[in-house]
C-alpha positions as CSV (number, residue, x, y, z in Angstrom):
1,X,91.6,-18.0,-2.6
2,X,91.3,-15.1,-5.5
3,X,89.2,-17.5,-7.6
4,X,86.7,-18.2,-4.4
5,X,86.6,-14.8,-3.7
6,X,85.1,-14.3,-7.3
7,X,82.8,-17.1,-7.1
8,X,81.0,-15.4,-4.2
9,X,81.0,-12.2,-5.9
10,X,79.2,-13.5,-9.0
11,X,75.5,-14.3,-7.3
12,X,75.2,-10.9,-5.3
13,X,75.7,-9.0,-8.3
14,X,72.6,-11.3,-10.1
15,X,70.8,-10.9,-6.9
16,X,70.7,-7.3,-7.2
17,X,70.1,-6.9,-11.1
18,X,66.9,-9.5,-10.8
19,X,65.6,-7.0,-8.2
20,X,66.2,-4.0,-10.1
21,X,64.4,-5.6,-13.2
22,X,61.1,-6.1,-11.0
23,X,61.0,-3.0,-9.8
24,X,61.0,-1.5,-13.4
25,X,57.7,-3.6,-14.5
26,X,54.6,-1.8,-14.3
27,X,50.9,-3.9,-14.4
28,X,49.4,-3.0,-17.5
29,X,45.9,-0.2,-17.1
30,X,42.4,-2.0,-17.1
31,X,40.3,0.0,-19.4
32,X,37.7,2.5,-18.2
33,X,34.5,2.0,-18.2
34,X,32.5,3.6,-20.8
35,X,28.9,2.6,-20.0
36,X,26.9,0.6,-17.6
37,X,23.6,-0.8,-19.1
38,X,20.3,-2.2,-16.6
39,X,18.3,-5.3,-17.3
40,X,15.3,-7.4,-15.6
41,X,11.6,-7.4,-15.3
42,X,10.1,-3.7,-15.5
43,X,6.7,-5.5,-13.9
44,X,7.0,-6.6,-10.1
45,X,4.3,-8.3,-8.3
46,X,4.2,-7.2,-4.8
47,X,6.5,-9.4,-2.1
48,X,7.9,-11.4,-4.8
49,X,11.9,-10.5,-5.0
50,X,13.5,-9.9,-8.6
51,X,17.4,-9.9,-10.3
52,X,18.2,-7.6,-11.7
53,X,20.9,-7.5,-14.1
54,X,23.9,-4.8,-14.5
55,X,27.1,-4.9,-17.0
56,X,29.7,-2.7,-17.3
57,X,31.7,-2.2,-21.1
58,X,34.5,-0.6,-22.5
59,X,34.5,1.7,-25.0
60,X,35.0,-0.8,-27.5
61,X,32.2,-2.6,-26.3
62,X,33.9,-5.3,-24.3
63,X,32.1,-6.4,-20.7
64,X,34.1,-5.6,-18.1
65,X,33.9,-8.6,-15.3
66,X,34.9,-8.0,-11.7
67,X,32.8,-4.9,-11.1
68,X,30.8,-3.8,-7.9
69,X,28.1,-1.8,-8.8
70,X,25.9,0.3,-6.5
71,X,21.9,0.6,-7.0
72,X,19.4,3.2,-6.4
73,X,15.8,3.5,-6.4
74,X,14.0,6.6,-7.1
75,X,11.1,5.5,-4.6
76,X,12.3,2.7,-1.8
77,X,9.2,3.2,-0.1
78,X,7.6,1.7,-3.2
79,X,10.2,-0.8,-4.5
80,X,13.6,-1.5,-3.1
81,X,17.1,-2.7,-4.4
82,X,19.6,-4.2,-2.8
83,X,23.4,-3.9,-3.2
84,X,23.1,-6.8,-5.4
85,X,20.6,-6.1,-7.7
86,X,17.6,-8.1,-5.7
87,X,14.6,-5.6,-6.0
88,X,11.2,-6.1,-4.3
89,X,7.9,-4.3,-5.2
90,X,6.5,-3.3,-1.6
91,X,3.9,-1.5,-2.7
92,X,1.7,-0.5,-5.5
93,X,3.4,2.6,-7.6
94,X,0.9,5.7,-7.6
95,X,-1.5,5.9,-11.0
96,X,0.8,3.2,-12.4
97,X,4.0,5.8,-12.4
98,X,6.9,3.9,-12.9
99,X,9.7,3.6,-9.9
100,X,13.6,4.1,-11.7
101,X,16.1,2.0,-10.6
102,X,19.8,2.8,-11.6
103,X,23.3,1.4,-11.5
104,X,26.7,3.1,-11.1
105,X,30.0,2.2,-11.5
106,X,33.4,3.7,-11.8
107,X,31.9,6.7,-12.3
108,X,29.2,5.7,-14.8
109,X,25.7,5.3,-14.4
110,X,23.3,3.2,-16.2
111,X,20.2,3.4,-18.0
112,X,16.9,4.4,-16.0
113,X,15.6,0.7,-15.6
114,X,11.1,1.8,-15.3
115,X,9.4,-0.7,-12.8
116,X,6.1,-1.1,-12.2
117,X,4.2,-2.8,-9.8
118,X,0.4,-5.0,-9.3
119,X,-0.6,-7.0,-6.3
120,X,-2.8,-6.7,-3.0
121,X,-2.8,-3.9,-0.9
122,X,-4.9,-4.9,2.6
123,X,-4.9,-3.2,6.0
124,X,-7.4,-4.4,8.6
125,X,-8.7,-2.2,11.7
126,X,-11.2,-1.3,14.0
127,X,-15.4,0.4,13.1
128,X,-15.6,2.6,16.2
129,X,-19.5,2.6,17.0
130,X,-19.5,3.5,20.9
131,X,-21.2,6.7,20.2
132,X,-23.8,5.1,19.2
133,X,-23.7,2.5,22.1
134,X,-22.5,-0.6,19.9
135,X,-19.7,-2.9,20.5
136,X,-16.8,-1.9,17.8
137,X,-16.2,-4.3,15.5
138,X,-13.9,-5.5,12.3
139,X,-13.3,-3.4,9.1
140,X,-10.7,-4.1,6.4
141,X,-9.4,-1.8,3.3
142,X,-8.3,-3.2,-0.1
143,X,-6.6,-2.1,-3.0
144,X,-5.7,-4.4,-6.3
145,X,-3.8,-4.0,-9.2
146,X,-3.6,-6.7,-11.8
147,X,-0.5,-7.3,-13.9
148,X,-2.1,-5.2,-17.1
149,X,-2.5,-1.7,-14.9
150,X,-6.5,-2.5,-14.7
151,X,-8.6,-3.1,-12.1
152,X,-10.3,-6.0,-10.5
153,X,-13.3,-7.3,-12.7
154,X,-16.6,-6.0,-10.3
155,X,-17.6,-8.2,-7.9
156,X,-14.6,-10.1,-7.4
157,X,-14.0,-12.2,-4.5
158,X,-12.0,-11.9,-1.1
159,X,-11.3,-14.2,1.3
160,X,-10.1,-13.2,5.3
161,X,-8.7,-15.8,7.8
162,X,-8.8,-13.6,11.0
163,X,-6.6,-15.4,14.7
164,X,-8.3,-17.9,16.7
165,X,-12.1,-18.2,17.0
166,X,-12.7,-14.9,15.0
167,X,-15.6,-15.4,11.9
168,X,-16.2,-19.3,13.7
169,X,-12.2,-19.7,12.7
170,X,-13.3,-20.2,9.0
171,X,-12.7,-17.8,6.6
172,X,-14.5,-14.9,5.6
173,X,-15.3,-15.4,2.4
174,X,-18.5,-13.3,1.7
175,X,-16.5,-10.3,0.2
176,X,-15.5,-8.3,-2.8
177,X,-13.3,-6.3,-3.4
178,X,-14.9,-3.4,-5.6
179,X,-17.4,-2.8,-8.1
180,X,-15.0,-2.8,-11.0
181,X,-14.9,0.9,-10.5
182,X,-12.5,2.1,-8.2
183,X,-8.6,0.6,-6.8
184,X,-9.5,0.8,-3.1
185,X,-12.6,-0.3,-1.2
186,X,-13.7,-0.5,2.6
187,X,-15.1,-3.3,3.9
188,X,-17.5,-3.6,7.9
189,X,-18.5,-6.4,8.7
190,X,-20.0,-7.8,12.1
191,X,-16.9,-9.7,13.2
192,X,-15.2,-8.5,16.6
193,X,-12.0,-6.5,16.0
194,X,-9.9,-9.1,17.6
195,X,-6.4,-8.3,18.0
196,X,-4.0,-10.2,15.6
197,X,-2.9,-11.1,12.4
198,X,-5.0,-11.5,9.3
199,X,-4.6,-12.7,5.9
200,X,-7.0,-11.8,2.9
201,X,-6.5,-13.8,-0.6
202,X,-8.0,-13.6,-3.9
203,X,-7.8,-15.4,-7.5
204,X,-8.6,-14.0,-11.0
205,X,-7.5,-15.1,-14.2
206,X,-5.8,-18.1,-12.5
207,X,-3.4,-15.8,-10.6
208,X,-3.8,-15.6,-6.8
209,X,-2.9,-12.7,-5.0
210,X,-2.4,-12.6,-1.3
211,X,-1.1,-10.1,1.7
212,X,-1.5,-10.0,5.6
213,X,-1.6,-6.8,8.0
214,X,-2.0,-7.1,11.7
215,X,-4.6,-5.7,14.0
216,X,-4.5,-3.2,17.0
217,X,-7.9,-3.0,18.9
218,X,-7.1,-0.2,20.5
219,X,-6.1,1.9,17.4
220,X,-9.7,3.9,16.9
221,X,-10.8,6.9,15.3
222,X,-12.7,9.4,17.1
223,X,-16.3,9.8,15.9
224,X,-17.7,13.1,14.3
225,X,-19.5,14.7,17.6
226,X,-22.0,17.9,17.4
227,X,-24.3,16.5,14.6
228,X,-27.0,19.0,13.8
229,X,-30.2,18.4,11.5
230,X,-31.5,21.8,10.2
231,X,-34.2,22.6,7.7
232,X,-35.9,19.4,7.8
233,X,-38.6,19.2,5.1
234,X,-40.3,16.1,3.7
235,X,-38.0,16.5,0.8
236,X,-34.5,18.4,1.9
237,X,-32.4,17.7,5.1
238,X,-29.3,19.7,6.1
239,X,-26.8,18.0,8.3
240,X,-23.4,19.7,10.0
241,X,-21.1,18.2,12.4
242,X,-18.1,19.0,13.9
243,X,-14.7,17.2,12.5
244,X,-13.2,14.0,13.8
245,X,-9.3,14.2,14.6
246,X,-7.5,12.0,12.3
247,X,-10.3,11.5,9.9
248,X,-9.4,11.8,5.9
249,X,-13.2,11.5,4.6
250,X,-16.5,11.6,5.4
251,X,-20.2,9.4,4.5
252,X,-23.3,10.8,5.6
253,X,-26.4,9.1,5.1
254,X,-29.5,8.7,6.3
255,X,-31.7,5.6,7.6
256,X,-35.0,4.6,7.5
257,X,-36.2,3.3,11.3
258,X,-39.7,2.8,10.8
259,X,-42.4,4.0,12.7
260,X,-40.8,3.3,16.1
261,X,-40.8,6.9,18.1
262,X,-37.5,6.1,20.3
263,X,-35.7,3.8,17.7
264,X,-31.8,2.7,19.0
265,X,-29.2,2.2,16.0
266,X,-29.6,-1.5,15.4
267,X,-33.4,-0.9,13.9
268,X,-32.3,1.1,11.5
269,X,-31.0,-0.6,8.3
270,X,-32.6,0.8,5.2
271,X,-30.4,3.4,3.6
272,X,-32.1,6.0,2.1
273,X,-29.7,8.5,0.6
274,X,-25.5,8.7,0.9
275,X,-23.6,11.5,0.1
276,X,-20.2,11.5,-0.2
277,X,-19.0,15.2,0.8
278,X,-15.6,17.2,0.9
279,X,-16.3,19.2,4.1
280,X,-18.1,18.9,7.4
281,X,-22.0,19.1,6.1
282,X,-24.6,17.8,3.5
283,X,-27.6,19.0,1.9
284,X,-29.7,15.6,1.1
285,X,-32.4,16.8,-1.5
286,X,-35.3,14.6,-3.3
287,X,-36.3,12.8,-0.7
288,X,-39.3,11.4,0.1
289,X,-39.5,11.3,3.9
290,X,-42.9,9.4,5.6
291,X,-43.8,11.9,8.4
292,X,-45.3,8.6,10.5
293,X,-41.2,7.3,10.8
294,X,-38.3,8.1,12.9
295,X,-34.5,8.6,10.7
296,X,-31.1,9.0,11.5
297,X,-28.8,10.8,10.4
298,X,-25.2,9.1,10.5
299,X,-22.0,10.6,9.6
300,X,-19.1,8.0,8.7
301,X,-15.8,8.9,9.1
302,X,-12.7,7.2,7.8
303,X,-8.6,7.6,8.0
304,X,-8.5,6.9,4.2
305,X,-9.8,8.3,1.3
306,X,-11.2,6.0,-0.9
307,X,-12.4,9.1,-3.3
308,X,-8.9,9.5,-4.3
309,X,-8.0,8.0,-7.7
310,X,-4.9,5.6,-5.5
311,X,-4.8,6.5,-2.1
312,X,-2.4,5.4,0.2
313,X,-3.2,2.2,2.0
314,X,-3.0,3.1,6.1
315,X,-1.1,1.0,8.4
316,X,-4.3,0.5,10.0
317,X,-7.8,1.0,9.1
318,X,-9.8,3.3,11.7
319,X,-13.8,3.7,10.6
320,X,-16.0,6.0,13.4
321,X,-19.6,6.7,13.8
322,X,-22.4,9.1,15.2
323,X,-25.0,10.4,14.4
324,X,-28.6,11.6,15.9
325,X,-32.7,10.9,15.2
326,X,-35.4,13.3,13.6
327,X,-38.6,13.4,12.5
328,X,-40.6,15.8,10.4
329,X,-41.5,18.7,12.5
């Protein structure tokens, strides 16, 4: 009996050493990170996603595996990152001013990883002309950046597939962009603004660029209202009017309507003079009016302004119109 007795004795007391001998062992420390560097493409083309690329080290240079980082963009409304990495250019940055993207981890942060972006910018919208007693009808806003920072050679193509029936359903394809001179340019056209979607597309140097923006026919501009012609002279013309809501700029100009006494808008296509001013009047000077013909004055106002060196492309593009008759006195 004594030596049974012992025999059970002998495993308890191993049981309890084993377990006192695990709960001295302690997991070793993972090193600390000691810097987080950023890699990928610093040049994003607009709507076309990008990996980005983030490691983590030790101080003696090893990478550290196993590591969630978290992302931030200086600009999201301009380029967005995802948790893991995935950026997308949504728009073009301003004047070319690069967007910073950074990782952190553990405490560390990363590098500031520049992006830039190039594409198409489009918005379509409505040419409010029912001041003037004519049906509204299509206008479309453009802005492109190519990969190098420039601008689109002048005279460079555009191509608009509107819904249904709208331009015959065939594209549009009798359109530039700019005159080489400018990133943004508005485009009227005859077409009904017919509600939808629309997609405009464009090639040069072999590399095509598209984008789509929808269209809501009841989104107008207000027209400029009060237009007064003063100190009419064969030469000089002073024109005032009183401010749309919403507008951002202004185009006045003036039309020759021939010799017709009562003129209406449609007979009137040959510009004369545009001005391109900052407020609500224009002096037009140098002219060389026929006292035998009828003109109009017509006053253009727009949501955007395409004056500005990059401005903002508008969710929709709103385009209004007015504007009265004279003669010489």
């Amino acid at each position: 009996m004594y030596i049974g007795a012992r025999s059970l004795m002998a495993p308890v007391g191993l049981v309890v050493l084993t377990v006192a001998l695990s709960a001295c062992t302690t997991a070793p420390t993972p090193p600390a990170v000691a810097s987080v560097t950023l890699s990928g493409t610093n040049n994003l083309k607009i709507n076309e996603p990008s990996q980005l690329t983030a490691v983590a080290k030790d101080a003696s240079g090893n990478v550290l595996t196993g590591k969630t980082f978290s992302f931030t963009s200086s600009n999201p409304d301009v380029v967005t990152v995802d948790a893991n990495g995935n950026v997308t250019a949504n728009r073009l940055t301003s004047d070319n001013t690069p967007v910073t993207i950074t990782a952190s981890v553990d405490g560390k942060t990363s590098n500031q990883f520049n992006v830039t972006t190039y594409g198409l910018e489009f918005a379509v919208g409505t040419f409010n002309r029912s001041a003037l007693g004519m049906s509204n009808t299509f206008a479309h806003f453009v802005k492109l950046r190519l990969p190098d920072g420039s601008f689109p050679p002048a005279g460079s193509g555009l191509d608009i597939t509107g819904p249904g029936d709208w331009n015959g359903g065939v594209p549009d394809t009798g359109l530039t962009i700019n005159r080489g001179t400018a990133q943004s340019a508005i485009g009227l056209n005859t077409n009904p603004a017919t509600p939808g979607i629309y997609n405009a597309s464009t090639t040069i140097a072999g590399q095509t660029y598209t984008a789509s923006a929808t269209l809501d026919a009841s989104s107008l501009l207000p027209p400029v209202t009060n237009v007064q012609v003063t100190n009419v002279t064969a030469s000089d013309v002073t024109v005032t009017w009183s401010p749309a809501v919403g507008a951002a700029m202004y185009i006045p100009f003036i039309v020759d309507c021939g010799t017709t006494v009562n003129p209406t808008p449609a007979m009137c296509t040959t510009t004369v003079l545009a001005t391109l001013p900052t407020g609500t009047s224009a002096n037009f000077t140098g002219l060389s009016l026929n006292p035998t013909h009828t003109y109009a004055v017509l006053i253009r106002a727009v949501n955007v302004n395409t004056r500005e060196a990059n401005p903002a492309t508008p969710p929709q593009l709103k385009v209004s119109q007015n504007g009265v008759f004279f003669r010489l006195p």
